[in-house]
C-alpha positions as CSV (number, residue, x, y, z in Angstrom):
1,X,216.0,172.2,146.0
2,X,216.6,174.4,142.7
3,X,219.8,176.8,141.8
4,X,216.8,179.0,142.2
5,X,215.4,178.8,145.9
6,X,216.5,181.7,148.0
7,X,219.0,181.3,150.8
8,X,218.4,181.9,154.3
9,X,221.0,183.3,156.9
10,X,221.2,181.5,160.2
11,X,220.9,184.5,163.1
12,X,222.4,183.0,166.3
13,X,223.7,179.3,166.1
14,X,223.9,179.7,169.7
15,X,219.9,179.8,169.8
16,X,220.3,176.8,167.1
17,X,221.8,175.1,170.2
18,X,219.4,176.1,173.0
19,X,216.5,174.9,170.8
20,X,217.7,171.6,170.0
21,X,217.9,171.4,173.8
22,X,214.2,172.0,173.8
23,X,212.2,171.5,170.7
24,X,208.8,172.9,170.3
25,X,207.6,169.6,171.3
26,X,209.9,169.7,174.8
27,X,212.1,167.4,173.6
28,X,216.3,167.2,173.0
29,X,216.8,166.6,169.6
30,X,220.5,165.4,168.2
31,X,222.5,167.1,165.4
32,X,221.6,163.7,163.9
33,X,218.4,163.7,164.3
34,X,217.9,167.0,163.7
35,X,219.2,166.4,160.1
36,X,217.3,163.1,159.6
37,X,214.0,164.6,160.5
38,X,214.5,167.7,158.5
39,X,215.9,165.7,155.6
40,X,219.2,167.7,155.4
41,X,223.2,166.5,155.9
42,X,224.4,165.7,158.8
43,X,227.3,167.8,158.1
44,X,225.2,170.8,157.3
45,X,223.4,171.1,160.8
46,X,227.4,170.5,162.4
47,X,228.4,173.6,160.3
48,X,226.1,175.7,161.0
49,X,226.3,174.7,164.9
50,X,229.8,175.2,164.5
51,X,229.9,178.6,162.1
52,X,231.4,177.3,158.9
53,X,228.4,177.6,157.2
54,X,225.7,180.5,157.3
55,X,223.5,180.1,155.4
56,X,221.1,177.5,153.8
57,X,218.4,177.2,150.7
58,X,214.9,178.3,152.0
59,X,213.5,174.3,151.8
60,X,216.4,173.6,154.4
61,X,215.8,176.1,156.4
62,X,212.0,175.5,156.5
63,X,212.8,171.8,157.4
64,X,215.5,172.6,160.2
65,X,213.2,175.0,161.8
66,X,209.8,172.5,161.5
67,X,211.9,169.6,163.0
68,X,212.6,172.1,165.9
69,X,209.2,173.1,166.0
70,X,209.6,177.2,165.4
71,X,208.9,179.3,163.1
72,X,211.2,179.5,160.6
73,X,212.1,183.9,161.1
74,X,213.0,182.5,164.7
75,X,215.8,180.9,163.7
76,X,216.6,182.5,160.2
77,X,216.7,185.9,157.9
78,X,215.7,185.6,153.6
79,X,219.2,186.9,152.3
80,X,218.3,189.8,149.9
81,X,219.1,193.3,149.5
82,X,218.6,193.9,152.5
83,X,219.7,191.2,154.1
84,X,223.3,190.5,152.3
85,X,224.8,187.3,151.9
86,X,228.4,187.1,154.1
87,X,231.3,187.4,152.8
88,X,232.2,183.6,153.0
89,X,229.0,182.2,151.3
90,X,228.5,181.8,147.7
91,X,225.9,184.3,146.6
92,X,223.6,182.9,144.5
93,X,224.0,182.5,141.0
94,X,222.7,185.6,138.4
95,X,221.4,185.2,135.4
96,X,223.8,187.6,133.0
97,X,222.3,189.5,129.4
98,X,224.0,187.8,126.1
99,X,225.7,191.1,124.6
């Protein structure tokens, strides 16, 4: 992961939920598992379950939503212009002009 990958907004942590309940495979998968397969915190899986955190960089996302086993627009939105980052997340870093 790079300063420079583009973050992905979660869409409905409640789905997050129902899919971990049954993976693409038919399978439960744990919040632990979940991050261990998908090679992420354990505490960045709880927050997003839980709403403290939003958004992700794209690798993370692409991992969460392979370990689930769906596509990963199922689960999450590129944050970009027209997809705006919320109010709580850090917005990614911009590059500023020397003057």
């Amino acid at each position: 992961m790079t300063s420079r990958d583009p973050l992905y907004r979660l869409l409905d942590a409640d789905l997050l939920r129902r899919l971990m309940q049954r993976t693409g495979s038919g399978q439960r998968i744990t919040v632990r598992e979940l991050a261990m397969r998908s090679g992420c915190a354990r505490g960045t899986v709880g927050n997003l379950l839980s709403g403290v955190q939003g958004c992700v960089p794209g690798p993370v996302a692409h991992a969460l939503s392979a370990a689930i086993g769906v596509d990963v627009l199922v689960l999450f939105a590129p944050v970009g212009r027209s997809v705006p980052v919320p109010a709580t997340e850090n917005a990614p870093s911009t590059v500023r002009a020397a003057v």
